[in-house]
C-alpha positions as a Markdown table, in Angstrom:
| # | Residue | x | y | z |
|---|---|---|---|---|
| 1 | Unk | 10.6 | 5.3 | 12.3 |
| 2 | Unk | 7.0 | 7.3 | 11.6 |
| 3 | Unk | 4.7 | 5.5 | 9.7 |
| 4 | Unk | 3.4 | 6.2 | 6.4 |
| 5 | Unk | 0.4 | 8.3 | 5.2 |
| 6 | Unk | -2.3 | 6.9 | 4.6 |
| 7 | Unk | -4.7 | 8.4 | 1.5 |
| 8 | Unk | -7.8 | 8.0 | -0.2 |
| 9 | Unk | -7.6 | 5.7 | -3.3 |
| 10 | Unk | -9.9 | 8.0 | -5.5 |
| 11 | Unk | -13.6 | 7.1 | -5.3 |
| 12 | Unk | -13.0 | 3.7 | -4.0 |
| 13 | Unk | -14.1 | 4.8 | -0.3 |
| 14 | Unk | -10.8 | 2.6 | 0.3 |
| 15 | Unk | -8.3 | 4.5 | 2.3 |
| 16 | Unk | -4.3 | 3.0 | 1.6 |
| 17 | Unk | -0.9 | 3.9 | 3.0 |
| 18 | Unk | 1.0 | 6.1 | 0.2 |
| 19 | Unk | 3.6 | 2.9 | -0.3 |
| 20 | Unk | 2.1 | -0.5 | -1.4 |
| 21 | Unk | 4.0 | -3.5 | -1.0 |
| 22 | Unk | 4.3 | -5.4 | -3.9 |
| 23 | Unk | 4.7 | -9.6 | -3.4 |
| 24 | Unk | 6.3 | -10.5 | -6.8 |
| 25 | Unk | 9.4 | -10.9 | -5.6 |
| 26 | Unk | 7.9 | -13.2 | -2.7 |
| 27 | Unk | 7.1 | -16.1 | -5.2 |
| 28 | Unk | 10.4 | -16.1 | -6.9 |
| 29 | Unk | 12.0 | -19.4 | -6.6 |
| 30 | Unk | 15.7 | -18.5 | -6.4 |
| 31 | Unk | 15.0 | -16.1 | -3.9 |
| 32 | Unk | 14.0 | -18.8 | -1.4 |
| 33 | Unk | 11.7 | -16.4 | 0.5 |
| 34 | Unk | 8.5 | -18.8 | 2.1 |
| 35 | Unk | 5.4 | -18.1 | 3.3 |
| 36 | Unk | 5.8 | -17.4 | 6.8 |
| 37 | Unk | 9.1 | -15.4 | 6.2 |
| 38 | Unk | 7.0 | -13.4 | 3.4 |
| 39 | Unk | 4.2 | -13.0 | 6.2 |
| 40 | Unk | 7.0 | -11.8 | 8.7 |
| 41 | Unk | 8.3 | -9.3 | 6.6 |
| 42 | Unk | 4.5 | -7.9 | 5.7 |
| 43 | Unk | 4.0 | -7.7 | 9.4 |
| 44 | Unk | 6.8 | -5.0 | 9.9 |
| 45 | Unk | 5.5 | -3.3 | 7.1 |
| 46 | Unk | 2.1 | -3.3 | 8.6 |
| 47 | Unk | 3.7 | -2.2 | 11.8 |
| 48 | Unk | 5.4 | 1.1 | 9.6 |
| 49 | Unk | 1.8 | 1.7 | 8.6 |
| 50 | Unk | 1.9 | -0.1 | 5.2 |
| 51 | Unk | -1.5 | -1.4 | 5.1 |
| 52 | Unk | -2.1 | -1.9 | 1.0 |
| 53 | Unk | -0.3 | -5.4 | 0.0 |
| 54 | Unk | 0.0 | -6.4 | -3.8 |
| 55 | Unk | -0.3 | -9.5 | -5.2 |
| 56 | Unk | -1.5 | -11.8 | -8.1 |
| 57 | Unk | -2.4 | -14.9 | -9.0 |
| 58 | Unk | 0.3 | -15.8 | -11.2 |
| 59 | Unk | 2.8 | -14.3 | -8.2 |
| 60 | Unk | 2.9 | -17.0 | -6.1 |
| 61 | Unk | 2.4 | -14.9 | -3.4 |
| 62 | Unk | -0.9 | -15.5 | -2.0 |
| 63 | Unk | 0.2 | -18.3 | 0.8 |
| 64 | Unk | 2.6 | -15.1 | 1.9 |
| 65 | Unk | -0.4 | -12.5 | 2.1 |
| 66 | Unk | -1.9 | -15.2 | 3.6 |
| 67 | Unk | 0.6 | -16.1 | 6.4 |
| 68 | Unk | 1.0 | -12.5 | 7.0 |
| 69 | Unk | -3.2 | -11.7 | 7.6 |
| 70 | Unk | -3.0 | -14.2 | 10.4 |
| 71 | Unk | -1.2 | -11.7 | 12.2 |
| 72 | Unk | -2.9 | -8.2 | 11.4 |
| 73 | Unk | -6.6 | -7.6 | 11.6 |
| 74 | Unk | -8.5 | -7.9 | 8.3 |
| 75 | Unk | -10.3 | -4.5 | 8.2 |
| 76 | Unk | -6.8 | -2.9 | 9.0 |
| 77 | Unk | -5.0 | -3.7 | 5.9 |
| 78 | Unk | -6.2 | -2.9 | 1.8 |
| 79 | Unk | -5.5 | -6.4 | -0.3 |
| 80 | Unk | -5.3 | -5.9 | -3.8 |
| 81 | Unk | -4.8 | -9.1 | -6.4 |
| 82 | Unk | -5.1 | -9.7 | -10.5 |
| 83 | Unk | -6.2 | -12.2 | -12.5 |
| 84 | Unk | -5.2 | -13.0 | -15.7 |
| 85 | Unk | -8.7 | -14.1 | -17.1 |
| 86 | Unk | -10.1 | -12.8 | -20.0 |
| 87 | Unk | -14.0 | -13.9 | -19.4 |
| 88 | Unk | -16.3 | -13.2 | -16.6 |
| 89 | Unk | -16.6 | -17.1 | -15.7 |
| 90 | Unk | -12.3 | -17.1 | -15.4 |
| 91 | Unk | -12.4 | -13.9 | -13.7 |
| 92 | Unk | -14.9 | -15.1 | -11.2 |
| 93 | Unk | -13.2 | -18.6 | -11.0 |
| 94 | Unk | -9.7 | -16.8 | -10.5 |
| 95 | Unk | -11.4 | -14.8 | -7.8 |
| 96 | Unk | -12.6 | -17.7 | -6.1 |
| 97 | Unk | -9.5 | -19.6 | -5.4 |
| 98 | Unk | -7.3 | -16.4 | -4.5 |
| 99 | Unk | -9.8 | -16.0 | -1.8 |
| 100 | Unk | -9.2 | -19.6 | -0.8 |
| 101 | Unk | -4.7 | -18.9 | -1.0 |
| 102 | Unk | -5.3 | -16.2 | 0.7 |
| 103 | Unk | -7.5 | -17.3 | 3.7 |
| 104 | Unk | -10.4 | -14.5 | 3.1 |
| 105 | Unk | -13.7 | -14.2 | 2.4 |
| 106 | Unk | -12.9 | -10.8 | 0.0 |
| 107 | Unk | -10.2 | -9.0 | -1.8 |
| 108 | Unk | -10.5 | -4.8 | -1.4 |
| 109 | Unk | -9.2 | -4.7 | -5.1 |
| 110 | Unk | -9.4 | -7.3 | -8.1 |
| 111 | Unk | -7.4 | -6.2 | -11.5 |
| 112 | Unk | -7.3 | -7.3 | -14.5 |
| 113 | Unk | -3.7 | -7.9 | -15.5 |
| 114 | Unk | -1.4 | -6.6 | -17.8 |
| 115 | Unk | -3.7 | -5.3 | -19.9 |
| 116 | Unk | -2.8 | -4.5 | -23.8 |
| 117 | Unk | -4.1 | -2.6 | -25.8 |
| 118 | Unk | -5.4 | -4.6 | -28.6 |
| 119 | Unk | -7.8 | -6.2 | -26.0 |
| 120 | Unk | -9.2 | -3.0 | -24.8 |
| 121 | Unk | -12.5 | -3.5 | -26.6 |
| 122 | Unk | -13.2 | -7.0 | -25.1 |
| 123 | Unk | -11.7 | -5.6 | -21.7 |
| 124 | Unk | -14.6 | -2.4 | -21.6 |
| 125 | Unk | -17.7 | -5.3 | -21.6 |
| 126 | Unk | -15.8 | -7.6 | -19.3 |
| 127 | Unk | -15.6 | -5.0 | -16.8 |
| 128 | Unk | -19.7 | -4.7 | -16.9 |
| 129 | Unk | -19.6 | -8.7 | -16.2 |
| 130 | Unk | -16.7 | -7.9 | -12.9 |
| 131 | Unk | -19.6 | -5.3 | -11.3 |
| 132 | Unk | -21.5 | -8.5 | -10.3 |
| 133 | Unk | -18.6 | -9.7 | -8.1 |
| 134 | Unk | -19.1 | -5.9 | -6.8 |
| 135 | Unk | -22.3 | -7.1 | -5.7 |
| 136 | Unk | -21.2 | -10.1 | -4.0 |
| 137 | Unk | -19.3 | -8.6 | -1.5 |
| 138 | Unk | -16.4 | -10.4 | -2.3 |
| 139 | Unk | -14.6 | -7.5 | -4.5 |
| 140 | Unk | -14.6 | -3.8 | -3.2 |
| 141 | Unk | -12.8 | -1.9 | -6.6 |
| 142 | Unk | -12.3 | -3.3 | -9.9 |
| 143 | Unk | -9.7 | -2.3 | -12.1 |
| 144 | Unk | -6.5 | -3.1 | -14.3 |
| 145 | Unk | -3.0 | -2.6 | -14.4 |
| 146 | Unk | -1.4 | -1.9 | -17.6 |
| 147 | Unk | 1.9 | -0.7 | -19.5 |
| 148 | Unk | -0.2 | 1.3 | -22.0 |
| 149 | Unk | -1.0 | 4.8 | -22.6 |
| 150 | Unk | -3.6 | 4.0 | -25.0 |
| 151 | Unk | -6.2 | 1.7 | -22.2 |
| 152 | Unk | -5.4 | 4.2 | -19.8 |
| 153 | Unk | -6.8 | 6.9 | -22.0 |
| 154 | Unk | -9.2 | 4.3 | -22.8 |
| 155 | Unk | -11.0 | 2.8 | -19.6 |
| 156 | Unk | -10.2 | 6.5 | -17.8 |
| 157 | Unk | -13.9 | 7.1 | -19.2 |
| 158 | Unk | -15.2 | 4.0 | -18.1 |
| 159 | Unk | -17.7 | 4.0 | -15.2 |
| 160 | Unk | -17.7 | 0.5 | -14.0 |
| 161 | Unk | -13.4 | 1.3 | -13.5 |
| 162 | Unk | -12.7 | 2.1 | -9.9 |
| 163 | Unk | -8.5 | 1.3 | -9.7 |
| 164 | Unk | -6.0 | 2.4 | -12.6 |
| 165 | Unk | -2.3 | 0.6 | -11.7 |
| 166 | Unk | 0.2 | 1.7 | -14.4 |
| 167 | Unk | 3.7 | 2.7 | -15.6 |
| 168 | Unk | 4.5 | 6.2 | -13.7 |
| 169 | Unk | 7.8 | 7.0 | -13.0 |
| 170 | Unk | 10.5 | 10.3 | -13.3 |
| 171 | Unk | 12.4 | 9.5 | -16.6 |
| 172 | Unk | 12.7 | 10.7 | -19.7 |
| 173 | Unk | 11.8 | 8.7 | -23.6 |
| 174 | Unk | 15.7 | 8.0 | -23.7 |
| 175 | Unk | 15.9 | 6.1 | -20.6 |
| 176 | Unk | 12.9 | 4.1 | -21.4 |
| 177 | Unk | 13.7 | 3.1 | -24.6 |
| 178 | Unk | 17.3 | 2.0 | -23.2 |
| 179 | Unk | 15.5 | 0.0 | -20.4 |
| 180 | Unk | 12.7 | -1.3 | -22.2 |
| 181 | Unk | 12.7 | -5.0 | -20.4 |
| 182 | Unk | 12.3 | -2.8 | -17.1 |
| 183 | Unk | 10.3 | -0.4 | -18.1 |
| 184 | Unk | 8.0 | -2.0 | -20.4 |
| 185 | Unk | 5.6 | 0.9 | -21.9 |
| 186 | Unk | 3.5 | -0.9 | -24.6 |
| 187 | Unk | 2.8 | 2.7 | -27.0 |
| 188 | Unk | 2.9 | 6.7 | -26.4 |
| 189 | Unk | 5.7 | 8.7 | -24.2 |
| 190 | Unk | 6.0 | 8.7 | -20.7 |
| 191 | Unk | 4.5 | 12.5 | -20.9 |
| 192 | Unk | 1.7 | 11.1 | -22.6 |
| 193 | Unk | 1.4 | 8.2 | -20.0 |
| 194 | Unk | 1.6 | 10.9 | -17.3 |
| 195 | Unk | -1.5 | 13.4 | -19.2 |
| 196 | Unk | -3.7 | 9.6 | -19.2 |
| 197 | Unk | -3.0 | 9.7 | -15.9 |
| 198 | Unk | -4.1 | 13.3 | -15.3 |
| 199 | Unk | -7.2 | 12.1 | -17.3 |
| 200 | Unk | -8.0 | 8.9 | -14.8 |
| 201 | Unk | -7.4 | 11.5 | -11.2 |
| 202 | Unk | -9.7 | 13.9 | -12.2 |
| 203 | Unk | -12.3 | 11.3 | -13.1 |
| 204 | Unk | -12.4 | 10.3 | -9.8 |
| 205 | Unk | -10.5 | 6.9 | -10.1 |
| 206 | Unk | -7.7 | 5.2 | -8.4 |
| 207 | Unk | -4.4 | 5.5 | -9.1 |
| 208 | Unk | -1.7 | 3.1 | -8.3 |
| 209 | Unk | 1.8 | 3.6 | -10.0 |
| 210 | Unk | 4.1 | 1.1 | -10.8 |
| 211 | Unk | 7.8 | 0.5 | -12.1 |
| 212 | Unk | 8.4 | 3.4 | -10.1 |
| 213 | Unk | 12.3 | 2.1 | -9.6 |
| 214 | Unk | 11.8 | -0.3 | -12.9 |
| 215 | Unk | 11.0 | -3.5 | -13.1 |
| 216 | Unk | 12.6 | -7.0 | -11.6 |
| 217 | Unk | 15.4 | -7.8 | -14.0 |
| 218 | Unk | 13.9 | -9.9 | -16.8 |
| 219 | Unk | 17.4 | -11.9 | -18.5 |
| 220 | Unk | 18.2 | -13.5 | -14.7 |
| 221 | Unk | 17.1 | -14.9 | -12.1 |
| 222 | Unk | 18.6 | -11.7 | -9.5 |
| 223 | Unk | 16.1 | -9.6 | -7.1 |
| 224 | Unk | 16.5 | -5.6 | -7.8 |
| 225 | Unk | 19.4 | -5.5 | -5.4 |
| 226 | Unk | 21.4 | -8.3 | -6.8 |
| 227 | Unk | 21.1 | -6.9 | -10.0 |
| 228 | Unk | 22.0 | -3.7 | -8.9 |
| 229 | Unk | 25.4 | -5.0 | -7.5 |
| 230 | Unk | 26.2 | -6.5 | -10.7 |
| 231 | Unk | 25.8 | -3.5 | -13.0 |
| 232 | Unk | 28.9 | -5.2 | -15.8 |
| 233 | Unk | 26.7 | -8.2 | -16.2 |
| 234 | Unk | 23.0 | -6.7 | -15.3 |
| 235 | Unk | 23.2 | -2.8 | -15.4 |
| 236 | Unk | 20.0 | -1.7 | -13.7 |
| 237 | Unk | 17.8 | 1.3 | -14.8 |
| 238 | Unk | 19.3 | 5.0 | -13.3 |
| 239 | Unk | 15.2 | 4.7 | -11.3 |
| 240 | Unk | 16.5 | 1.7 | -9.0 |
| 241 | Unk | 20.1 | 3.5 | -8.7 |
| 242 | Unk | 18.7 | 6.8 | -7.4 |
| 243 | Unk | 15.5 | 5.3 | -5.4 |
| 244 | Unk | 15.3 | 7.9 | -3.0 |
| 245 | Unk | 15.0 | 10.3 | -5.9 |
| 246 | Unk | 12.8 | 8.3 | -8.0 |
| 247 | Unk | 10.2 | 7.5 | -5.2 |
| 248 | Unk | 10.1 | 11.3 | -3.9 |
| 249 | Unk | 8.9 | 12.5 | -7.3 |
| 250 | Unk | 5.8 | 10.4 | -7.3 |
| 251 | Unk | 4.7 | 10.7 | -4.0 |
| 252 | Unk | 4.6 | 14.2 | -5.2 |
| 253 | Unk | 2.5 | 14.0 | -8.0 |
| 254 | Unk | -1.3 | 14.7 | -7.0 |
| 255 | Unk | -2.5 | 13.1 | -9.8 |
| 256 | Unk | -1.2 | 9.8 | -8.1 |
| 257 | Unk | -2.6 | 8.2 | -4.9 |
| 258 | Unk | -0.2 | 5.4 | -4.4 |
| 259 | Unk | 2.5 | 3.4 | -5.3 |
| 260 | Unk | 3.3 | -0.2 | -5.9 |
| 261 | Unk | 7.2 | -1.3 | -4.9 |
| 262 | Unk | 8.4 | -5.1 | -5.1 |
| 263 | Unk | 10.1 | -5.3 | -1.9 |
| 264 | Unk | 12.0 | -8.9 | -0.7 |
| 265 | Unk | 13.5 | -7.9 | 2.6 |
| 266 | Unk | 12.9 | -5.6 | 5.7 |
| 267 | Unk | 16.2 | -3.5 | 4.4 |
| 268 | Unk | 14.8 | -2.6 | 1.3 |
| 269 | Unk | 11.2 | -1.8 | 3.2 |
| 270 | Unk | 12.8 | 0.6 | 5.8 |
| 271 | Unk | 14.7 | 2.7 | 2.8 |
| 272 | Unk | 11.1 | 3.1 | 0.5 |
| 273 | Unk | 9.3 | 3.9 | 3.7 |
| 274 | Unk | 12.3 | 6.7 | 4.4 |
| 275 | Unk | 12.1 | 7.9 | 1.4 |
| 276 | Unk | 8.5 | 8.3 | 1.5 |
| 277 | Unk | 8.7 | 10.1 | 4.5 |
| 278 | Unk | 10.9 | 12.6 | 3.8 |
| 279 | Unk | 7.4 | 14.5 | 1.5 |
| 280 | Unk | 5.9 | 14.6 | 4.8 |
């Protein structure tokens, strides 16, 4: 199999392969998946050129990052974590001990997570606090994910914002609205989502999409695929059911660098990657 592209994530000067693998599903307790069999599993994605590994601190992921940057060279792959702190002293202490889980000395990109948009005003002056850890070397990019059109509109103007990760994905108001718990988009339409996007490319940012096939299934404890085989019980958003489809039309879009995918197995890794491909 070829391996995937790798592209420039805006400004950043970081350079990421067009599919990021997204940990989530890693630190999932029914799932059963460990460290070292999370590390194995990032290892064949390195080896398919997947260098840009997604994580968090409220994931559980980081000893599976870890286990897997034991076996690649550090400079070779792009780690991105968030942090749910809402203060410069959290974020820094957040920072701090994912470096520790995750056995290095810096983190390419730190978000702040999940983002709403009633804390956008707080969010703007915590970002001039997070340009210190810049400074430190221990943080490349700074950023934030979010599920709302009205930050990304928002921090789209904001200097110290190097990395955008969002909602981006080929549906329509009707399909949203249906599968609201997997596609959770906090305010506006998806066209409107896609125009704040616009907004962030051309103002030289980052951006990362996410819920590109929906999100995890939030009333069980199933991965994507297990809830895609039990459709009576769990029916799964038509993005997860067409995946070739609903990955091609992002890694279209020019106004999007990259994209985030929760992955749990080497199956699921090979069919993104193909689907990927298939632009190139």
């Amino acid at each position: 199999m070829n391996r995937i592209p790798v592209v420039k994530l805006g400004d950043t000067g970081l350079k990421v392969s067009k599919l990021g693998f997204g940990t989530y599903d890693f630190g999932r307790q029914p799932l059963g998946i460990s460290p070292k069999k999370g590390g194995q599993i990032l290892f064949e994605a390195y080896k398919l050129g997947v260098n840009f590994w997604d994580t968090s601190d409220d994931y559980g992921s980081h000893l599976h990052v870890a286990a897997a940057l034991k076996l690649v060279p550090r400079k070779d792959v792009v780690i991105s974590t968030k942090t749910n702190a809402r203060s410069g002293g959290e974020a820094e202490k957040s920072l701090k001990n994912s470096l520790k889980e995750l056995g290095t000395d810096h983190v390419d990109i730190f978000l702040l997570h999940n983002v709403k948009s009633d804390w956008i005003d707080d969010c703007s002056e915590l970002f001039k606090e997070l340009r210190d850890l810049k400074a430190t070397g221990m943080v490349r990019a700074v950023g934030l994910s979010t599920h709302s059109v009205a930050v990304v509109q928002e921090v789209a103007q904001l200097d110290e914002v190097d990395v955008i990760m969002t909602i981006c994905c080929n549906t329509d108001q009707a399909t949203i609205k249906r599968f609201q718990d997997h596609i959770p988009l906090e305010d506006g339409t998806i066209e409107e989502m896609l125009e704040a996007i616009k907004l962030t490319h051309n103002n030289g940012k980052g951006v990362i999409a996410m819920k590109v096939l929906g999100g995890t299934c939030p009333n069980c404890q199933l991965s994507r695929s297990r809830c895609l085989e039990s459709q009576q019980q769990h029916p799964a958003p038509p993005l997860a059911r067409n995946y070739e489809s609903s990955i091609k039309s992002i890694a279209k879009m020019k106004t999007v660098d990259a994209m985030v995918i929760g992955m749990e197995n080497i199956d699921q890794l090979q069919k993104n990657v193909k689907a990927i491909l298939t632009n190139y």
